[in-house]
C-alpha positions as CSV (number, residue, x, y, z in Angstrom):
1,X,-4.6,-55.5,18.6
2,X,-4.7,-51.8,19.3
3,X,-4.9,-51.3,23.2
4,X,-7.7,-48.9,24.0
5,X,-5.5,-45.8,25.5
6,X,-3.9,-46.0,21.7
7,X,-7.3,-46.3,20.2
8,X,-8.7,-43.2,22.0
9,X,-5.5,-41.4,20.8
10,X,-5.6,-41.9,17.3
11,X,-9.3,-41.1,17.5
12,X,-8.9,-38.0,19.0
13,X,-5.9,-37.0,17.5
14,X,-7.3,-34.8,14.6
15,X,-9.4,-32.4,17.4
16,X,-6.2,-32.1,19.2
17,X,-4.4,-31.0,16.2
18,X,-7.3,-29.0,15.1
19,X,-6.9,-27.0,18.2
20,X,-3.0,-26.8,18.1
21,X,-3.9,-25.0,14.7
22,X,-6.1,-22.6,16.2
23,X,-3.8,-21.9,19.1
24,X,-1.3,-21.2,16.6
25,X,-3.2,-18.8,14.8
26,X,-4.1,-16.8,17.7
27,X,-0.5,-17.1,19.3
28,X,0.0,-15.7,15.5
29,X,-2.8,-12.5,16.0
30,X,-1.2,-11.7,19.3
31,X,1.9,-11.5,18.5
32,X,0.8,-9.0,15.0
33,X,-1.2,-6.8,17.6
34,X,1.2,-6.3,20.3
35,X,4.1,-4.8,17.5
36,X,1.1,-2.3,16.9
37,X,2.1,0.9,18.2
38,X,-1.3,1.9,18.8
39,X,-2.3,-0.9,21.1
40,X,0.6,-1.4,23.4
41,X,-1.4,0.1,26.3
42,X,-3.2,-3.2,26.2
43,X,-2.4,-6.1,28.4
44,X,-1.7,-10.0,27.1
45,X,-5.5,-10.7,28.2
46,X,-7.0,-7.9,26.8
47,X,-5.5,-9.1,23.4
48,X,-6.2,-12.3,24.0
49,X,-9.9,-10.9,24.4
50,X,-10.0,-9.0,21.2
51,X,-7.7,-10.7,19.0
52,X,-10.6,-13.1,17.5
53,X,-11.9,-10.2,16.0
54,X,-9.1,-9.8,13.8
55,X,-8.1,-11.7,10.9
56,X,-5.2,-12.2,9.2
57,X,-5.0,-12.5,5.4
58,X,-2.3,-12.6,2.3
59,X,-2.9,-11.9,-1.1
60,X,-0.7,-12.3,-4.2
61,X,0.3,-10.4,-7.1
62,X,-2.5,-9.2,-8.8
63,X,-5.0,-10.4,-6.5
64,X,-8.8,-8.1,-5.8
65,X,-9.0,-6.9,-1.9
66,X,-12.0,-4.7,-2.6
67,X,-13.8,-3.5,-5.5
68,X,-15.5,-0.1,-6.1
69,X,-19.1,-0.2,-5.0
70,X,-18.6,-2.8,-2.8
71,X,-19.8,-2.4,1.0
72,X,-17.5,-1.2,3.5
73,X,-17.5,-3.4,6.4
74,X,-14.0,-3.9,6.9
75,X,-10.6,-1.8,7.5
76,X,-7.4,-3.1,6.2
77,X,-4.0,-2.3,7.9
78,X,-0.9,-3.5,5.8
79,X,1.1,-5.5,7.1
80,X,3.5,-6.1,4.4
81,X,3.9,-5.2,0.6
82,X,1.1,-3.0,-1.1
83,X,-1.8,-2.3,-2.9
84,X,-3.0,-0.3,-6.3
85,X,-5.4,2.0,-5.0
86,X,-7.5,2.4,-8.6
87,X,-10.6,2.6,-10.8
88,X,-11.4,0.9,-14.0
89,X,-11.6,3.4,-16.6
90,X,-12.9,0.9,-19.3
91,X,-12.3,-2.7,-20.1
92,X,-8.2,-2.2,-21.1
93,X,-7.4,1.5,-18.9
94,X,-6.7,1.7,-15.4
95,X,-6.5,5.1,-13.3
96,X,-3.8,4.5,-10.4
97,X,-5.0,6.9,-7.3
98,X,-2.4,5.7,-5.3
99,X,0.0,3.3,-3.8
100,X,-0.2,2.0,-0.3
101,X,1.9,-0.1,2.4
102,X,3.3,-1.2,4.9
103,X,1.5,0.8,8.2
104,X,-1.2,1.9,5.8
105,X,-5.1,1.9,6.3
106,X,-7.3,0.2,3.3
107,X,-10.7,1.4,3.0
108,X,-10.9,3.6,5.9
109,X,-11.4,7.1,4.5
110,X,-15.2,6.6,3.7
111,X,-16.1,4.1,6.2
112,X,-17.8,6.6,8.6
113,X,-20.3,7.8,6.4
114,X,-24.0,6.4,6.4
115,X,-23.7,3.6,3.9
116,X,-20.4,3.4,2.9
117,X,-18.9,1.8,0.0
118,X,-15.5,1.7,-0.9
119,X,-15.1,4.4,-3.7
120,X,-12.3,2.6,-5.4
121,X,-11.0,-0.4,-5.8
122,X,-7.7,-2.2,-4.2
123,X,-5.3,-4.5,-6.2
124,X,-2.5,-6.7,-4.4
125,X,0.8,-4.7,-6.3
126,X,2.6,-7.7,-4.5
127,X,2.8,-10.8,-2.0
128,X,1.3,-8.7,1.3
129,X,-0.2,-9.5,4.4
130,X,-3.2,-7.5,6.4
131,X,-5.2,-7.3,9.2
132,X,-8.8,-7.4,8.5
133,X,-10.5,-4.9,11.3
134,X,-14.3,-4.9,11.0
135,X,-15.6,-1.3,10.6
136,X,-17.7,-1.6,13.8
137,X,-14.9,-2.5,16.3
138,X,-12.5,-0.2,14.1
139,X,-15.1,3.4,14.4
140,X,-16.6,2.2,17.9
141,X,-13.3,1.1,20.0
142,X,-10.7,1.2,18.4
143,X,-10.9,5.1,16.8
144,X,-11.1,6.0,20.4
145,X,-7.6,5.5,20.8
146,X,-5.6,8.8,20.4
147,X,-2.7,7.6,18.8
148,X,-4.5,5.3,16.0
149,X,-6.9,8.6,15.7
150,X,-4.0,10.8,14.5
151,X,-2.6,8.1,12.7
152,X,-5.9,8.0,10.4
153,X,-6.9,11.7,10.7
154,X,-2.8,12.0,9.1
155,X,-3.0,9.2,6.7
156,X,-6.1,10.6,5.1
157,X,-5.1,13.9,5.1
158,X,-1.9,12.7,3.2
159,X,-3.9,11.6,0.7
160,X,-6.3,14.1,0.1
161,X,-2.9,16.6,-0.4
162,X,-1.8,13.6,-2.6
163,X,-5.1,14.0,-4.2
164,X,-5.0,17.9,-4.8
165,X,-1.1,17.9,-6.2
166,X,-2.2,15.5,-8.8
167,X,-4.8,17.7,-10.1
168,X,-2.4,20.9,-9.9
169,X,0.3,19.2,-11.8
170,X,-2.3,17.8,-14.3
171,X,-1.3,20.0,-16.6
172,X,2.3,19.9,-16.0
173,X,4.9,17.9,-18.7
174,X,5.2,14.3,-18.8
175,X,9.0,14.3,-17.1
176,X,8.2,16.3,-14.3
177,X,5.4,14.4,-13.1
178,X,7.1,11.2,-13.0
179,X,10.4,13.0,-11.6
180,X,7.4,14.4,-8.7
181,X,6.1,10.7,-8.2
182,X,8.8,9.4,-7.7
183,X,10.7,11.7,-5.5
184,X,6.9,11.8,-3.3
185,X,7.1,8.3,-3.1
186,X,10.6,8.4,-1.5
187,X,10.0,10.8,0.8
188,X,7.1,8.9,2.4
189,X,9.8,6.1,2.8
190,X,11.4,8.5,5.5
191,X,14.9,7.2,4.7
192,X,17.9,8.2,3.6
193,X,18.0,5.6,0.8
194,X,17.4,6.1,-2.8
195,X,15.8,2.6,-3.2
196,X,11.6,3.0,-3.8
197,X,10.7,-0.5,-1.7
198,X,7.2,-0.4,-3.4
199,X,7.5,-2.4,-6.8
200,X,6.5,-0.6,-9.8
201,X,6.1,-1.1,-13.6
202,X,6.7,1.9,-16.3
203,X,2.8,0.8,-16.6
204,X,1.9,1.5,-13.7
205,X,3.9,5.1,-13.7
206,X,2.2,5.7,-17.0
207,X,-1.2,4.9,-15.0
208,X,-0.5,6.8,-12.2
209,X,0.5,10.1,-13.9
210,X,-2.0,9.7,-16.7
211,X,0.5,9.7,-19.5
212,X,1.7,6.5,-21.8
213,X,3.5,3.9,-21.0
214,X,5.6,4.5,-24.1
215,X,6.3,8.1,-22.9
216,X,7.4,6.8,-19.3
217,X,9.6,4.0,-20.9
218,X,11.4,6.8,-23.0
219,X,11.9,8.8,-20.1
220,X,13.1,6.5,-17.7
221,X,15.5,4.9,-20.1
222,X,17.2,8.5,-20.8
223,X,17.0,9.1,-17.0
224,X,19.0,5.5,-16.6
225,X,21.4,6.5,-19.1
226,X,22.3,9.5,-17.3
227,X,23.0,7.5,-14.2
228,X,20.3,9.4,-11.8
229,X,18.3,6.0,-11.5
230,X,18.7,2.1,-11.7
231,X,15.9,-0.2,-12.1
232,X,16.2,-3.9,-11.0
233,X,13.1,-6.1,-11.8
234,X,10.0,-3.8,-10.9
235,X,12.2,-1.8,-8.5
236,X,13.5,1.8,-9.2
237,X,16.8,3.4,-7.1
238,X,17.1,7.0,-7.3
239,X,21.1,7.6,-7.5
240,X,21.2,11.7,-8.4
241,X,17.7,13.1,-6.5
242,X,19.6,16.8,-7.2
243,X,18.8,15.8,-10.5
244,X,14.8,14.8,-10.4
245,X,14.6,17.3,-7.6
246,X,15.5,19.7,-10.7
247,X,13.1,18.5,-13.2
248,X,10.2,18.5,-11.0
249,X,10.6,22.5,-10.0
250,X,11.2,23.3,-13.8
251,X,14.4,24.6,-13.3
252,X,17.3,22.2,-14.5
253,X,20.7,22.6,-14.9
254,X,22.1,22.5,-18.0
255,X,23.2,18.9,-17.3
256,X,19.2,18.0,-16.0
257,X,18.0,20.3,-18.9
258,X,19.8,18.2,-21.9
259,X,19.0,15.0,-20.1
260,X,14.8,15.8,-20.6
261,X,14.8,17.9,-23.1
262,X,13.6,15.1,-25.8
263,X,11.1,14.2,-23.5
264,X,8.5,17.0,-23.3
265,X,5.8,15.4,-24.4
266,X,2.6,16.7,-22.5
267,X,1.1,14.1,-21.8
């Protein structure tokens, strides 16, 4: 026979564990929002207070966060890995805009229009984690902190640069604008290393660049062959940047010059 403190434990066991679960999950929130830089001039109860707000999420590979059209009532910070910032041109073509990560705001550049919807769509490039931020508490409170307001007034200006060099190099050959996406994705890396952490696929350069795969396999191949990259798995390390440094200006060495020269293709 099952004395009746025991009884009253097993019954009650599932709520307790229920709410072990949810005190996990905030402990969990809290501890995500005080390594933000841009709310450490908040106590432990004011995050306490405002952490329910907040939700964490992961996506996988290949996974929808948004689509274009859809509503905005939600900013997205990357936590970890990144997203394909891009439109469906038709049923089998992509357009890549951009790549985004780790420290990155989703969705935030149109959110404080009347009526905003998100203008493209976002695709999980890999395993990532995010903080959902609805749009009201993101534009009413937290947008009134200076630091997080230069950090989006920066980010967005980043990409509207981004934005404008794509349509001045439009025209440009196919080996300098992979050479200049590559080297602009580095550089907003801020390190010293040559290793690109964002995962890519010579489809997804193609789609980026707006040139064909094929095109971006040849070149990247020739490039590899040179020794002034490696590629492991869907990763790309830049070993010679002298080298892509010189066929992105347009003025190679001889050395640069015979290693793209059967890749001209304007495309």
């Amino acid at each position: 026979m099952i004395k009746i403190p025991e009884l009253i434990r097993i019954m009650f066991w599932p709520l307790k564990s229920w709410h072990s679960v949810q005190e996990d999950l905030m402990s969990d929130k809290i501890s995500v929002l005080k390594k933000q830089d841009f709310l450490r001039q908040f106590t432990e109860k004011e995050l306490r207070e405002i952490a329910p707000y907040f939700e964490l999420i992961h996506c996988t590979q290949r996974d929808t966060l948004f689509e274009k059209g859809q509503p905005i009532e939600h900013i997205y910070l990357v936590l970890y890995g990144s997203f394909k910032i891009q439109e469906s041109i038709d049923r089998d073509a992509v357009k890549i805009f951009n790549f985004l990560s780790q420290g990155e705001f989703l969705g935030v550049a149109m959110a404080g229009l009347p009526n905003p919807r998100y203008p493209t769509s976002a695709v999980c490039n890999e395993d990532s984690t995010l903080l959902k931020i609805p749009v009201g508490l993101f534009f009413d409170h937290l947008m009134q902190i200076p630091e997080l307001r230069r950090r989006v007034n920066r980010q967005i200006s980043e990409r509207f640069l981004e934005f404008q060099n794509d349509i001045c190099k439009s025209h440009k050959l196919a080996p300098h604008r992979v050479a200049d996406f590559l080297l602009r994705l580095l550089a907003r890396q801020g390190s010293q290393s040559g290793y690109i952490n964002i995962p890519l696929t010579r489809n997804d350069i193609a789609e980026r660049i707006g040139s064909q795969s094929e095109t971006v396999i040849r070149i990247l191949s020739q490039w590899t062959k040179n020794g002034w990259i490696q590629t492991t798995d869907r990763h790309i390390e830049i070993l010679n940047r002298q080298a892509l440094m010189e066929v992105e200006s347009e003025r190679p060495s001889k050395k640069a010059s015979r290693g793209a020269s059967d890749h001209l293709e304007n495309v």
